[in-house]
FIKOLZA-1660 file (N, C-alpha, C; in steps of 0.1 Angstrom, whole numbers, plus 5000, padded with zeros to 4 digits):
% residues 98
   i   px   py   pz ch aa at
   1 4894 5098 5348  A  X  N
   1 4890 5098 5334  A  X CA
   1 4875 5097 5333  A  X  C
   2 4870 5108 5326  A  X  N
   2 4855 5106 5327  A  X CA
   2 4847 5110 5311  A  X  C
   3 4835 5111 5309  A  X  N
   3 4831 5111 5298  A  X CA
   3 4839 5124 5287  A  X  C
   4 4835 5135 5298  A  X  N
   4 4842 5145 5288  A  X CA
   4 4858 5142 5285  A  X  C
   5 4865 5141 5293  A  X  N
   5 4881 5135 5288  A  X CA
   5 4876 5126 5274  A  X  C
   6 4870 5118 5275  A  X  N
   6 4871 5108 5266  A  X CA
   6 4864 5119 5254  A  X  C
   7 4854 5120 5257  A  X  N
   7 4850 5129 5240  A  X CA
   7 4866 5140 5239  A  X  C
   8 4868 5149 5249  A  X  N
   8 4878 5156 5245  A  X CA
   8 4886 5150 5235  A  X  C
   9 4888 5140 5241  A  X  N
   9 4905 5136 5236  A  X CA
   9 4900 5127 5223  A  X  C
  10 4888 5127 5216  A  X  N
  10 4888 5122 5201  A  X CA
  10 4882 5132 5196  A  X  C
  11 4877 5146 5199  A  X  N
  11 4873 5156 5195  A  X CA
  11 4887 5161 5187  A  X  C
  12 4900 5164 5202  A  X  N
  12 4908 5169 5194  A  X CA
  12 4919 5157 5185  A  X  C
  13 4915 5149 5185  A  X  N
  13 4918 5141 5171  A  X CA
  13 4916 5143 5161  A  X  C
  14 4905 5148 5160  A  X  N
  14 4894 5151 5149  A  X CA
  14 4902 5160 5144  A  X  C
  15 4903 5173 5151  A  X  N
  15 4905 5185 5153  A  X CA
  15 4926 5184 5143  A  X  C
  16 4928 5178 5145  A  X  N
  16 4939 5173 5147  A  X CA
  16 4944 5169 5127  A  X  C
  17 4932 5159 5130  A  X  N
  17 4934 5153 5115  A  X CA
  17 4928 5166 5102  A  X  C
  18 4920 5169 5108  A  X  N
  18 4913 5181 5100  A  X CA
  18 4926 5194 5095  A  X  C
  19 4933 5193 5109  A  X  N
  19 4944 5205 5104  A  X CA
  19 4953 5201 5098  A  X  C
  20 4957 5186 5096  A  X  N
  20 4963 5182 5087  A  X CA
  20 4962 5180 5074  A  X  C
  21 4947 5177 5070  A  X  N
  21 4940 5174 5058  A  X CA
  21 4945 5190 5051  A  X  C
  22 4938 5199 5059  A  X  N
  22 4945 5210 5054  A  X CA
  22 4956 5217 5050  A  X  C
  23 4968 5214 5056  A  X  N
  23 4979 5215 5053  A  X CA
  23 4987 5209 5045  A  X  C
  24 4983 5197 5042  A  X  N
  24 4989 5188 5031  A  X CA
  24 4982 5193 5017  A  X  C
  25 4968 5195 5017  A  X  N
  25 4958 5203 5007  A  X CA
  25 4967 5214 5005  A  X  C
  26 4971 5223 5013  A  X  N
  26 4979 5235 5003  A  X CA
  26 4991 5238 5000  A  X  C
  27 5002 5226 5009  A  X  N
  27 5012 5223 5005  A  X CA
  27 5011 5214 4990  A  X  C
  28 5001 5208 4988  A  X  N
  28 5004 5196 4972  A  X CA
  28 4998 5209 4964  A  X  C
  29 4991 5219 4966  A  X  N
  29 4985 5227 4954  A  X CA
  29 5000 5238 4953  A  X  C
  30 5002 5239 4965  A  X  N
  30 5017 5247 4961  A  X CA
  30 5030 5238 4950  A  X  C
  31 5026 5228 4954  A  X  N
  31 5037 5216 4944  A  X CA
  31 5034 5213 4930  A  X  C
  32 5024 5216 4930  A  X  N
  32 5014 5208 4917  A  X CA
  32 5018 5215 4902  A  X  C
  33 5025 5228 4905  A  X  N
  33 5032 5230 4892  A  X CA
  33 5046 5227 4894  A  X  C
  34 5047 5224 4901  A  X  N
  34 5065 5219 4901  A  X CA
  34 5072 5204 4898  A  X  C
  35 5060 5197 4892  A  X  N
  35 5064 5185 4887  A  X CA
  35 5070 5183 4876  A  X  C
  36 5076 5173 4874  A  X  N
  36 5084 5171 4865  A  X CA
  36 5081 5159 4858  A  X  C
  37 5083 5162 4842  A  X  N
  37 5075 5149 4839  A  X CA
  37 5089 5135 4830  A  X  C
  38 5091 5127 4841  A  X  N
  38 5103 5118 4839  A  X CA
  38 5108 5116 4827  A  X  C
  39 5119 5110 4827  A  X  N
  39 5128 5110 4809  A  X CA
  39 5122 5097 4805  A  X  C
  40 5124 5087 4814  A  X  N
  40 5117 5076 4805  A  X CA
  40 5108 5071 4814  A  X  C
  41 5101 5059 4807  A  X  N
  41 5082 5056 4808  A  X CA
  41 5086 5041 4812  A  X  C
  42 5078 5036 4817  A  X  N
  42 5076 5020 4814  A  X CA
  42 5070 5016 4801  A  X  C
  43 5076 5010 4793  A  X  N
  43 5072 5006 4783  A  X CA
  43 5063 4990 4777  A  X  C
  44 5066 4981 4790  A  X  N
  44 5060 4972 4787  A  X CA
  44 5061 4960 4801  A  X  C
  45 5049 4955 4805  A  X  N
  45 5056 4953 4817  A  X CA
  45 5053 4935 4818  A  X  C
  46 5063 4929 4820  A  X  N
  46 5062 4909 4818  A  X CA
  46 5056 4903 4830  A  X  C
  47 5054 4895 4832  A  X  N
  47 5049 4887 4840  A  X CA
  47 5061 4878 4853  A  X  C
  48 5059 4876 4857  A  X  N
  48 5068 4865 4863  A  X CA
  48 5062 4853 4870  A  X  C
  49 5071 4845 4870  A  X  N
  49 5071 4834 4873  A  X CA
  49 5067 4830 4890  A  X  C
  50 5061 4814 4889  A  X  N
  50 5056 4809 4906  A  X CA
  50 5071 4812 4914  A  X  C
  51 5082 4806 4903  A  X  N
  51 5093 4807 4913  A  X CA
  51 5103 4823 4918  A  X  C
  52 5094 4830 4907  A  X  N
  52 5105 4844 4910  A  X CA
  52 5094 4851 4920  A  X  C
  53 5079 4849 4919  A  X  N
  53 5070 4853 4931  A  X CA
  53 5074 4848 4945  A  X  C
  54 5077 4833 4942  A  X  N
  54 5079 4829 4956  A  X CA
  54 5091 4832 4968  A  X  C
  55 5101 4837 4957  A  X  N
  55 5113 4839 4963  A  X CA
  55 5113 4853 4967  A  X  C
  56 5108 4865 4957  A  X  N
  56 5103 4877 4961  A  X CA
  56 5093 4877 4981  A  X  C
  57 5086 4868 4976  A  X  N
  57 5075 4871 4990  A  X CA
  57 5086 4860 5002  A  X  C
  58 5088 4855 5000  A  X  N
  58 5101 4846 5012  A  X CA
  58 5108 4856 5017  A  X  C
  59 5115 4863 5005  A  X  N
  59 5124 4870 5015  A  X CA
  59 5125 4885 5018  A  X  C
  60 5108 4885 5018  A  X  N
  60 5102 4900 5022  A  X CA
  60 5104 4900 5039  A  X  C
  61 5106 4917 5043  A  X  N
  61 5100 4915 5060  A  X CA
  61 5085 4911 5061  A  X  C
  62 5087 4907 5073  A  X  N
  62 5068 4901 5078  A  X CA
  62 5062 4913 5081  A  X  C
  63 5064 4923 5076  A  X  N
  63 5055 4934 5080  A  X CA
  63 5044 4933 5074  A  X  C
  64 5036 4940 5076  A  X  N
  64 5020 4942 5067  A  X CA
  64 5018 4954 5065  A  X  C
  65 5016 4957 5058  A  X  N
  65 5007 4978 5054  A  X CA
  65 4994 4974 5047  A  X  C
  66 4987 4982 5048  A  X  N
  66 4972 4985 5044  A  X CA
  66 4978 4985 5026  A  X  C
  67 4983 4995 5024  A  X  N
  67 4988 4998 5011  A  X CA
  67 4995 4989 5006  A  X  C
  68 5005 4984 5006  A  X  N
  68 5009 4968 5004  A  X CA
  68 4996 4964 4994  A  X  C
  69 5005 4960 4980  A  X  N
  69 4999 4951 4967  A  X CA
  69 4996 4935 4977  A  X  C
  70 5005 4933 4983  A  X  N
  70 5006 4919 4983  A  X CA
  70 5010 4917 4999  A  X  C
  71 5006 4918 5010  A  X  N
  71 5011 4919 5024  A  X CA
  71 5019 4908 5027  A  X  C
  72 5027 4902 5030  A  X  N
  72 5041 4892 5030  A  X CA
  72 5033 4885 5038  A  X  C
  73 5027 4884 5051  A  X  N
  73 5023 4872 5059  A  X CA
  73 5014 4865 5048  A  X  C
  74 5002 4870 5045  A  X  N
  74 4992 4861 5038  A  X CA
  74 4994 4858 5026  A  X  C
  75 5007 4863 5019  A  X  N
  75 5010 4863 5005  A  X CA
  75 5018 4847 5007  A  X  C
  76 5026 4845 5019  A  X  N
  76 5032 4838 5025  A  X CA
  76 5025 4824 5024  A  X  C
  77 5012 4828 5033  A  X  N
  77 5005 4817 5037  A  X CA
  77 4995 4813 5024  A  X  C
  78 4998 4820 5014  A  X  N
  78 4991 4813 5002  A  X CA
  78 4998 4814 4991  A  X  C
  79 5008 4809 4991  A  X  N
  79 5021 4799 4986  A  X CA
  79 5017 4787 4989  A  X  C
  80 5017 4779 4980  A  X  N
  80 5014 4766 4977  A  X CA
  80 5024 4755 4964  A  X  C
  81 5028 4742 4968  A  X  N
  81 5036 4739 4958  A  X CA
  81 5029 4734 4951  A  X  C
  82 5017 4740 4944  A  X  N
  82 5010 4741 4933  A  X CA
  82 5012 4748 4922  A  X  C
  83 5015 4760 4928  A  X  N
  83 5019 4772 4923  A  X CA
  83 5011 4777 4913  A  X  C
  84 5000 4774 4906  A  X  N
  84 4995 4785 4896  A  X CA
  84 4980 4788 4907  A  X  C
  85 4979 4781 4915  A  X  N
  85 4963 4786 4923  A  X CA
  85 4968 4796 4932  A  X  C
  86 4982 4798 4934  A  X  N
  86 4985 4809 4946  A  X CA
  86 4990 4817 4932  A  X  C
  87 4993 4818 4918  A  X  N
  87 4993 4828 4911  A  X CA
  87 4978 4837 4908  A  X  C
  88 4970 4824 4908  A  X  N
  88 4955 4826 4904  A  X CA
  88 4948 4839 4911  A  X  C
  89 4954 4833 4926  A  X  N
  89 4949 4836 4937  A  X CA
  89 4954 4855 4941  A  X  C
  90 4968 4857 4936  A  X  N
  90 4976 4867 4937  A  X CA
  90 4973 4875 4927  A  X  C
  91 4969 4875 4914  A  X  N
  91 4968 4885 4907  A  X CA
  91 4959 4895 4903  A  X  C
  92 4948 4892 4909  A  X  N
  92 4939 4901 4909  A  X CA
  92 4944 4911 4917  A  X  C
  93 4948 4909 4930  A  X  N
  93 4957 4917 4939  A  X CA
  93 4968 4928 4930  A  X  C
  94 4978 4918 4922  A  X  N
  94 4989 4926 4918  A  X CA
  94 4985 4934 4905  A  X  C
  95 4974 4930 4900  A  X  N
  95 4966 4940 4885  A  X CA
  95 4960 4951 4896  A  X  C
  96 4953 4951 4906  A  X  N
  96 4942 4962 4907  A  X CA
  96 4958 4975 4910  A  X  C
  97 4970 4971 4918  A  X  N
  97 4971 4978 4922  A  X CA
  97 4988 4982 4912  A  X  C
  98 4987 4980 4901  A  X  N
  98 4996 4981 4891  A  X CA
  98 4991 4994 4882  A  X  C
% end
């Protein structure tokens, strides 16, 4: 393994992600008239409670994603039986990505 291997092999990464960028790019412009626009809307959306949050994030998998509103480990670990400072704490989170 030597320098050029190593540049190679994130050149064709590069190379790689780029042909994909592209192909998703003209597969969604191919789609983009084919949408459909749903029967019904959200009309109004409530709040919930420390106790229906807590039980929601309890009995999530422990996975994490980047995309994830609220990632289950640290949503987890800031649960508190306080409960309105881990609401406090959580909703900036659950507004930005609502």
């Amino acid at each position: 393994f030597n320098s050029n291997d190593f540049m190679n092999f994130f050149t064709d990464k590069i190379d790689n992600f780029r042909n994909t960028i592209t192909n998703v790019d003209s597969t969604a412009s191919n789609m983009s008239n084919s949408f459909v626009t749903p029967k019904e809307k959200l009309q109004y959306f409530t709040a919930i409670g420390h106790e229906e949050l807590n039980k929601l994030i309890t009995v999530s998998k422990p996975t994490t994603c980047l995309l994830d509103p609220v990632p289950t480990k640290p949503g987890v670990t800031r649960l508190s039986p306080g409960g309105p400072v881990s609401l406090q704490s959580l909703a900036p989170t659950l507004i930005k990505h609502t």
